[in-house]
C-alpha positions, 0 to 999 in steps of 0.5 A: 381183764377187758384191757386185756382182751382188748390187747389182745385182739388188737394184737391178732388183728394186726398180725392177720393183715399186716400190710394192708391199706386198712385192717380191723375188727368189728365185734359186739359191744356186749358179747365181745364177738366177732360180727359177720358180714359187717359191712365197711364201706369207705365212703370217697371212694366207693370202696366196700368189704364185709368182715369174715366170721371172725369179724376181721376184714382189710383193704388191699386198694390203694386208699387216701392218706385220710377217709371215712368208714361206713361200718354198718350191719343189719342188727346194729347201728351204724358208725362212722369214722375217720382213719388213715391210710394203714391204720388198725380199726378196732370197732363195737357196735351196739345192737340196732333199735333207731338208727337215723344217720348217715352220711349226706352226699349232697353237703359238699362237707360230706358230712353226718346229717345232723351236722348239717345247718339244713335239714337234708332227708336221706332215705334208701330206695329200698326202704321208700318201696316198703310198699312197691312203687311204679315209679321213682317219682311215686317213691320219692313221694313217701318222703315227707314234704314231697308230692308227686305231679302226675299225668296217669301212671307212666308221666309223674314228676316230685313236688317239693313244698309245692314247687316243681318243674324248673324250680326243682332241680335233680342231679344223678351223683351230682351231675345235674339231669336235663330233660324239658322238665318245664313241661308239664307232662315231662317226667323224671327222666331217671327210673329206679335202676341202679339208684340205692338212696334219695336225698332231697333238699326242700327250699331255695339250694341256690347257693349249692346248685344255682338259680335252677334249685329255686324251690328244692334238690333231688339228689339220687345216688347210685348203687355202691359197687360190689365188695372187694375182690367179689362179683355180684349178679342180681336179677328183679322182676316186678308185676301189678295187675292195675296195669298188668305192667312187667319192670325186670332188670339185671345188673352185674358188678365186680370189683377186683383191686383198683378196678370196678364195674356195674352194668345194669339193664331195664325193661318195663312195659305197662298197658293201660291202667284199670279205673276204679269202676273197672274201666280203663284210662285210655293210652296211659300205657307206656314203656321204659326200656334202658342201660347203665354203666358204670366204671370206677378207678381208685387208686392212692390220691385219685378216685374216679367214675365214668358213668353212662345211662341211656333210657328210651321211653314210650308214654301215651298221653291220657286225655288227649283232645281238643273238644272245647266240651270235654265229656270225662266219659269218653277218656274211659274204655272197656278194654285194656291194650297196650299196643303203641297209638296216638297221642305219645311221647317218644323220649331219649336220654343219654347222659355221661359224666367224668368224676374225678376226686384228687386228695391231697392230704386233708384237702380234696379236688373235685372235677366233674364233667358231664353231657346230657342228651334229651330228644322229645318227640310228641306224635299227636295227629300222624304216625310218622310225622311227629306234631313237637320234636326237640333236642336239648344238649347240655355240656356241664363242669362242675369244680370244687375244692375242699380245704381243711384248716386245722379241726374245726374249720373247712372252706368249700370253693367252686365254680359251676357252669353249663351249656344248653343248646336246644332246637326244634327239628324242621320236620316237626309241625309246630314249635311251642318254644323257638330255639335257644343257647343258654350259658350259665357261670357260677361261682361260690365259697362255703365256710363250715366251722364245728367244734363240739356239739356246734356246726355253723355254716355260712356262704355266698354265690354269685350266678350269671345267665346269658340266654340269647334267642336268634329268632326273637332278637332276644339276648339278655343277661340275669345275674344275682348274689345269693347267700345262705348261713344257719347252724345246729346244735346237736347231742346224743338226743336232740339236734336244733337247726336254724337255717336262712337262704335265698334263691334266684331264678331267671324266667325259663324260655318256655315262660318268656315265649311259649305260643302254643298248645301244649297238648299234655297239659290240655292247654294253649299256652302265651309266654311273656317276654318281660318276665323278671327273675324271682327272688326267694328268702327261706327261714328254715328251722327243725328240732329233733329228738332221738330217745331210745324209743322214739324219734321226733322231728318238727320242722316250720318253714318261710318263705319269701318270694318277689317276682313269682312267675305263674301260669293262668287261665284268660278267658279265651279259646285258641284252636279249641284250646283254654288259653292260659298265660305266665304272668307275675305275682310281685310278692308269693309267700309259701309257709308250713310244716313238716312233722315226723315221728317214729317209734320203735319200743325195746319191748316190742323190737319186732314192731315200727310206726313212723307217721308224718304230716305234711301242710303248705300254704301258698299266698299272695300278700293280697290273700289270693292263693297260689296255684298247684299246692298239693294237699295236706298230708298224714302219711303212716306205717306200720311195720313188723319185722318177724324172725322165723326159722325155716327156709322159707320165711316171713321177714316183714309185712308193712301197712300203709294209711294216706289220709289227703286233706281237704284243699280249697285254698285254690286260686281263681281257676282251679277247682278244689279237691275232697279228701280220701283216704288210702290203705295199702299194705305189703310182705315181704319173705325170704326164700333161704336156697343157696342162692337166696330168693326174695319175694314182696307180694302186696295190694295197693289202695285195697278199697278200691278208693276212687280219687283224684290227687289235687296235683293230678294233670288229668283232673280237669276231665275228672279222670280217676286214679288207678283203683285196686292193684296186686303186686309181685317182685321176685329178686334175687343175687349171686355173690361170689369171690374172685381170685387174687393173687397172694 
């Protein structure tokens, strides 16, 4: 009798979209219905749908011969499959308790994350704001392993496994984003508009992204366009009191045929945060205001994407002096502004990148080509006249090509470049870094090989660098080989990785010729033209285990470093100024864990607890410690999801435990830090109208914990973290379909 339905519903849904690039059905493993609003997302090409109430949906684009689904719902786990241009998919889902996979955009094999010879952490921004970040940077830092370097509110950077800077390297869809992320009061120059996922790499990914991903990748990833044949509006609008701060966007999308667009625009505007003692952190306001565009073509064998983003931030620099006695006292005032002063940050980017992807049977050819504009004006003393200006340009190519031999074989080639030109304007007062042209040429090849419950991955790259300052008579080539092989074994309930790599990565400018104070990081800083390239060697290894109840992930690391390049203190003072200088440790080694658990019983499906601990210890082989290595960490929630009838109902309140180890493994010149404890917790409703509404209400650090982050920039005038904070966000989005012509 099954064989029979089974017949027969392939029968209708072949009928019903005859002609079709691709057609199917979604229905209940069980129940054997059709599944609403079942989403299929075709992943190539950025091309999505929903099944109608009968659980049927088709494509009318243009595929590729060959491609990937996403069928996902909200009640059932996701699956992922291969088809053909014109196939007929006939699909059930089983109904969702702990869904762990995806597929990992980083890998250029595209494929499932426990396929992948290292351990990639793919979260959705959505789900790392369970309880409402102020930054991208803050929700990154929910994933386990990742910390956040942070100056106030407004300036925060991720922290991977203790790196950070120039040894952490991000990319938006793959184009790699440039912004003097060197400095230490530099933050991400990307905000969570338009961003739907996270992907991060921990540990040297050299061989993927060259010499700058040393100690890690973050890898955003736009939101998807709108469904076939729709158009989609949606409005955001976010208030914390802490700071009495407003973030409201608007985006617009359509998708009609081969054609797809997303514009989307930003503006937030923050004062000064309040203090746990009811005081206020002097200038740690800021402003962020941005656009972003994006259009898409596909159309057969040809995918493309043109994307545009341009962002204009105001950030107040707390703490500013130069007072030899700092008295922390007097960085804290009675009353909260938000009005522009001095000291601040002035800062543009404009960043544009061309994708295109040809698929030529089974094989694939990416090209992408990109530029990036970042403009830095640091106004300390004068209005008008700014103290550091500087523009960076960086022009990139990346071109990759995917062979596919026979079922269980694939080769990776590509080659990668970029082009840095920076200069410091005449108008400025001071240069801390001179100017420089900077060229990079890399080329690599990464073999996969699967076959059953196997995935082995091995590879090898080798990088040139030419970096040449005029005005120092200083031009010199870096260039390495690196390599990278590992494996995993996976079934139904347990995945084993095992995963060795190394990186490499050349002195950046500011550590050769810094000469200055870098008044964000309260600090005279002497670079040393000397400098040699670090040198990494990671051994990486994880187990996984997924029951049906509970999920379990232990991951040890390694890593081996020559060369190490760090900044620290000299017991001088220049213009009122510490003096601090980059010198090198000849062998750093950095080692860990990361754990992770989730559990999610079948007698209480209403009820998640996911906890994780995080530990880095970094050494030199003397026993002396490194510097700037975040605290250990439990991070833990617990979350409920409720089902209530009505139009206006609960769906999930969230609580949220940070218990921050004790550090005092700290090098000569830093200063340990105690532990705390923070609560936080979040609900999160639904508004049923026509138009349906959701609101997130929450309170961050409820005990009004007073603490400072063992990574905080602002520790060494003892100025605290933001105390109390109550938030609202208010959401909502109209869909609508677009005529098509029959």
């Amino acid at each position: 009798m099954k064989q029979l339905i089974g017949v027969i519903l392939a029968f209708l849904a072949v009928n019903h979209t005859i002609g079709q690039d691709l057609s199917g059905r979604i229905v209940d493993a069980n129940q054997k219905e059709g599944l609403y609003k079942a989403s299929i997302f075709i992943v190539e090409v950025h091309v999505g749908t929903y099944t109608d109430s009968a659980g049927y949906f088709e494509f009318s684009n243009s595929l590729p011969n060959e491609f990937t689904i996403r069928i996902s719902h909200p009640l059932y786990e996701s699956r992922f499959v291969k088809a053909r241009r014109g196939d007929t998919v006939m699909l059930n889902l089983v109904e969702h308790h702990l869904d762990f996979e995806d597929v990992i955009v980083s890998s250029p094999s595209g494929g499932l994350a426990k396929s992948n010879a290292f351990r990639i952490d793919h979260l959705k921004v959505k789900e790392l704001n369970a309880i409402q970040s102020s930054s991208l940077s803050e929700a990154i830092s929910n994933i386990n392993g990742v910390q956040q370097a942070s100056i106030g509110v407004g300036i925060s950077k991720p922290v991977i496994r203790g790196m950070q800077g120039v040894r952490v390297l991000t990319l938006l869809n793959g184009m790699r984003v440039e912004n003097q992320q060197w400095g230490g009061d530099h933050g991400m120059a990307v905000t969570q508009l338009g961003i739907e996922s996270v992907e991060v790499i921990k540990g040297p990914s050299s061989l993927l992204y060259g010499g700058d991903a040393f100690g890690g990748v973050v890898y955003l990833i736009d939101a998807p366009y709108a469904q076939q044949n729709t158009h989609e509006i949606e409005v955001n609008s976010l208030f914390e009191t802490v700071s009495m701060g407003t973030t409201s966007s608007l985006s617009y999308k359509v998708s009609k045929g081969i054609f797809r667009l997303n514009i989307a625009g930003l503006y937030a505007n923050n004062a000064d945060y309040q203090l746990p003692n009811g005081r206020y952190a002097q200038n740690s306001r800021f402003k962020n205001q941005g656009v972003k565009l994006g259009v898409g073509i596909s159309k057969k064998n040809w995918a493309s994407h043109v994307r545009y983003i341009y962002s204009n931030n105001r950030n107040g620099i707390p703490g500013h002096t130069h007072d030899s006695i700092i008295d922390p006292l007097s960085f804290q005032v009675n009353e909260q502004s938000r009005s522009n002063t001095i000291p601040a940050q002035v800062i543009q980017n404009h960043i544009v990148s061309f994708d295109n992807k040809f698929f030529i049977g089974k094989n694939e050819l990416g090209i992408l080509v990109g530029h990036t504009l970042n403009d830095l004006s640091e106004f300390e003393e004068k209005v008008t006249i700014p103290g550091l200006h500087m523009t960076l340009n960086t022009s990139l190519y990346n071109l990759r090509f995917k062979a596919v031999f026979g079922e269980h074989w694939q080769l990776i080639s590509g080659l990668q470049g970029m082009v840095q030109v920076n200069r410091n304007s005449a108008k400025a007062e001071m240069r801390l870094i001179p100017d420089f042209n900077q060229y990079d040429n890399g080329l690599y090849s990464i073999a996969y090989f699967s076959k059953n419950k196997w995935n082995l991955q091995f590879g090898a790259r080798y990088d040139i660098r030419t970096l040449d300052v005029g005005s120092m008579n200083f031009k010199k080539n870096y260039q390495s080989p690196n390599f990278s092989v590992g494996g995993t074994h996976s079934s139904d309930d347990h995945t084993w990785r095992l995963n060795v790599s190394t990186g490499y990565r050349p002195p950046h400018l500011s550590e050769l010729f810094s000469d200055g104070i870098h008044h964000g990081s309260f600090r005279y800083e002497i670079g040393d033209r000397d400098l040699q390239p670090e040198y990494a060697t990671q051994i990486d290894a994880s187990y996984e285990m997924h029951g049906e109840h509970i999920e379990f992930i232990v991951n040890p690391f390694y890593n081996y470093i020559s060369n190490y390049i760090q900044i620290q203190s000299v017991d001088s003072i220049i213009d009122g100024a510490s003096v601090f200088e980059y010198k090198q440790a000849e062998l750093v080694q950095l080692y860990g864990l990361d754990v992770g658990f989730h559990y999610h019983p079948h007698f209480a499906h209403w009820l998640h607890l996911e906890s994780s601990y995080s530990y880095i210890r970094g050494e030199e082989l003397t026993g002396r410690s490194v510097a700037l290595m975040p605290q250990a960490r439990i991070n833990s929630f617990l979350k409920f999801n409720l089902k209530n009838k009505g139009k206006f109902k609960m769906e999930q309140i969230t609580v949220q435990h940070q218990y921050y180890f004790h550090q005092n493994q700290v090098s000569a010149y830093e200063i340990t830090s105690p532990d705390y404890h923070l609560w936080n917790v979040g609900m999160d409703f639904l508004y049923a109208l026509e138009t349906p509404i959701r609101i997130s209400l929450g309170v961050k650090n409820i005990l009004n914990t007073a603490y400072i982050n063992h990574l905080s920039g602002l520790k060494n005038i003892d100025l605290q973290h933001p105390g109390r904070s109550f938030y609202i966000n208010i959401g909502y989005t109209i869909n609508g379909k677009l005529k098509t012509s029959k």
